[in-house]
C-alpha positions as CSV (number, residue, x, y, z in Angstrom):
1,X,0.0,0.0,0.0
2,X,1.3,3.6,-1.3
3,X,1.8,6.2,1.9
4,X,0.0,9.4,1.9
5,X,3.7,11.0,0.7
6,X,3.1,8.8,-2.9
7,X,-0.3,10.0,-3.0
8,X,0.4,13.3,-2.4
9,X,2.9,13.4,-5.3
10,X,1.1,11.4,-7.8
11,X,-2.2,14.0,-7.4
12,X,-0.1,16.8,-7.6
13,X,1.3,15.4,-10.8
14,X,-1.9,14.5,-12.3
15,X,-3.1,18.1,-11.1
16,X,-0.2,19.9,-12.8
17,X,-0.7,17.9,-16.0
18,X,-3.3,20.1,-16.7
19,X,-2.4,23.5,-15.5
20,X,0.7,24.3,-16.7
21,X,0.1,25.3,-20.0
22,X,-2.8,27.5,-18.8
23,X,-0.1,29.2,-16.5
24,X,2.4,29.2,-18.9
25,X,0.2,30.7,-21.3
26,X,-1.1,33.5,-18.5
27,X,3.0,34.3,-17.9
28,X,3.3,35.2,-21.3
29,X,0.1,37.0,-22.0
30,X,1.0,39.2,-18.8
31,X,4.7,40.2,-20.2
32,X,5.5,43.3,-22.2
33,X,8.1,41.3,-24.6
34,X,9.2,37.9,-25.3
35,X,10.7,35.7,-22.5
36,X,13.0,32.7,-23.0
37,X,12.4,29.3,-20.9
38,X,14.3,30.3,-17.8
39,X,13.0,33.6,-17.6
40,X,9.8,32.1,-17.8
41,X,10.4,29.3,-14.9
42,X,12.5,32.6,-12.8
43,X,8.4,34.7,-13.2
44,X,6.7,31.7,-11.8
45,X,9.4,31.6,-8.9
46,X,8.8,34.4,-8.0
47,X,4.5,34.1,-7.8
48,X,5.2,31.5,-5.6
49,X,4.5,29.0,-8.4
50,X,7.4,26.5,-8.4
51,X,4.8,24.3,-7.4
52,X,3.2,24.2,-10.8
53,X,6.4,22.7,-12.6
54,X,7.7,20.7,-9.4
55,X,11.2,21.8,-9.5
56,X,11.6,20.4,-13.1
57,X,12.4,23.5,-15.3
58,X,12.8,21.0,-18.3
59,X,9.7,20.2,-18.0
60,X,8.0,23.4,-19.2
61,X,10.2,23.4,-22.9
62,X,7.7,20.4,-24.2
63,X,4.8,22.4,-22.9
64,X,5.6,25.7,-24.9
65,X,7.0,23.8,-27.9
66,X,3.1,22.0,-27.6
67,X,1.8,25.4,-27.0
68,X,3.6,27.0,-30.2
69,X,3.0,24.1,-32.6
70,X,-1.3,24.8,-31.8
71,X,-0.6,28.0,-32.7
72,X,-0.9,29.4,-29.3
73,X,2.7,30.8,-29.2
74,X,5.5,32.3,-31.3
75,X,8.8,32.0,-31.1
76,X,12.1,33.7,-32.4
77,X,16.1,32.2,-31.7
78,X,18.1,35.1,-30.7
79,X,22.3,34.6,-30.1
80,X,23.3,35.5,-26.9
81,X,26.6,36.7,-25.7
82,X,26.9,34.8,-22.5
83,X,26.0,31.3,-23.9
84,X,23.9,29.6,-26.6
85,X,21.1,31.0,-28.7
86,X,18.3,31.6,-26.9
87,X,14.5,30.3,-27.7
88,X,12.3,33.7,-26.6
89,X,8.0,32.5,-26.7
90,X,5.3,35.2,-26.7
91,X,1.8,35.0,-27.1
92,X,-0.3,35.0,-30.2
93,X,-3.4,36.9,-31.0
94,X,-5.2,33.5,-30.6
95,X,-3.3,32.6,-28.1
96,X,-5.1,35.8,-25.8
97,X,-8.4,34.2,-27.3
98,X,-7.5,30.8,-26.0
99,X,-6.1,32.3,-23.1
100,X,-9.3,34.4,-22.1
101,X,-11.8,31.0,-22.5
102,X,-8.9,28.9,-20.4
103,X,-9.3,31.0,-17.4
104,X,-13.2,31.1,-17.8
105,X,-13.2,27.6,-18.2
106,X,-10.7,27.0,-14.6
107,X,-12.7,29.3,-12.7
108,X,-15.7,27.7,-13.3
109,X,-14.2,23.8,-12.5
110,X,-12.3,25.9,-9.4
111,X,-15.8,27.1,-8.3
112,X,-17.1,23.9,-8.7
113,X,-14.5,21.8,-7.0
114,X,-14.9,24.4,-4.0
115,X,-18.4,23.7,-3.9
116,X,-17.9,20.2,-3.2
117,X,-15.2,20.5,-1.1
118,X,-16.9,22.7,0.7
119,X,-20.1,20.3,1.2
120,X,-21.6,22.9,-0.8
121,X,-24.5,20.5,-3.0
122,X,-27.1,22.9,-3.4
């Protein structure tokens, strides 16, 4: 039998299967320029949000490559002078579309899942 420890980490990984891209997607929609993967990962640090990627920073470059092949993001390889080209992502006109039903569409599964948390059935 799995501890509560196991379970604990396998929810959280089924839960952030389907949230990061809606708050990678929101990080990008809320910048004034292009970001590159680390500066992305750095912005979601600093919200308090490391929880959403579990300490795995690779683990966000399939989600915008996902992201930009549906059309959802755009990206441009700059050089840089203190390393290797960089890969900078913003967000796509349809992207802010896609971006404004996402959040509609959470809060209403947030409100929802409050509810019944909350022993809220009516």
């Amino acid at each position: 039998m799995e501890d509560i420890a196991a379970q604990i980490k396998k929810f959280q990984k089924e839960l952030s299967a389907g949230t990061v891209s809606l708050v990678l997607l929101a990080v990008l929609g809320q910048s004034r320029q292009p970001l590159y993967g680390y500066q992305i990962a750095k912005r979601l640090e600093e919200l308090g949000e490391e929880g959403v990627l579990a300490g795995k920073q690779s683990a966000l470059y399939p989600v915008l490559r996902n992201l930009e092949a549906s059309g959802l993001l755009a990206s441009e390889v700059e050089p840089s002078v203190s390393g290797p080209p960089r890969r900078y992502y913003r967000i796509t006109k349809f992207g802010r579309e896609v971006l404004r039903e996402w959040v509609a569409a959470w809060g209403a599964t947030r409100d929802s899942v409050d509810k019944v948390l909350q022993g809220d059935w009516r």
